[in-house]
C-alpha positions, 0 to 999 in steps of 0.5 A: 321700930318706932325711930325716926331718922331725924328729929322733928325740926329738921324734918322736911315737912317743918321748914318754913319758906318766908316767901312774899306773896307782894312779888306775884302780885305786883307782876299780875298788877304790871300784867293786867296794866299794860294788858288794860292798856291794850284793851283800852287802846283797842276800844277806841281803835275799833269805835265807829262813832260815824257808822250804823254797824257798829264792830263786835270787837268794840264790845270786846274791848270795853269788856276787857277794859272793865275787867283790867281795871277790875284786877287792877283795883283788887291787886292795889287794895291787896297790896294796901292790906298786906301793906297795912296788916305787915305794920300792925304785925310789927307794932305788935311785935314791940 
């Protein structure tokens, strides 16, 4: 009654994937530029420097930007730590 049809190492729970987590976040990285890039071409597409009404799209844009450039620093210094910490795990590793 208490048999198990496998043994524990090729159960399907203990298989380990060594999957990158860097590959996902270099899309996001590449994502989130060119998406800035959009946002910081549309600020200074709708920027009326010369009228009294400014647009709202303006601050829209500005806002976008300010939090492209915000993931854009999170995925660099990430990807530094991942960098940094991989090292670390081979020098222990010798």
């Amino acid at each position: 009654m208490n048999e198990q049809p496998f043994a524990p190492s090729q159960t399907q729970l203990s298989v380990r994937r060594s999957r990158s987590i860097v590959f996902p976040v270099l899309i996001t990285l590449g994502c989130t530029v060119l998406l800035t890039g959009g946002f910081i071409f549309g600020a200074f597409a709708t920027c009326n420097f010369m009228s009294s009404h400014p647009t709202k799209w303006f601050g829209f844009f500005v806002w976008g930007s300010i939090v492209g450039l915000v993931v854009v620093v999170l995925c660099v210094l990430f990807i530094a730590a991942w960098g940094i910490w991989m090292i670390v795990k081979k020098i222990r590793e010798n």
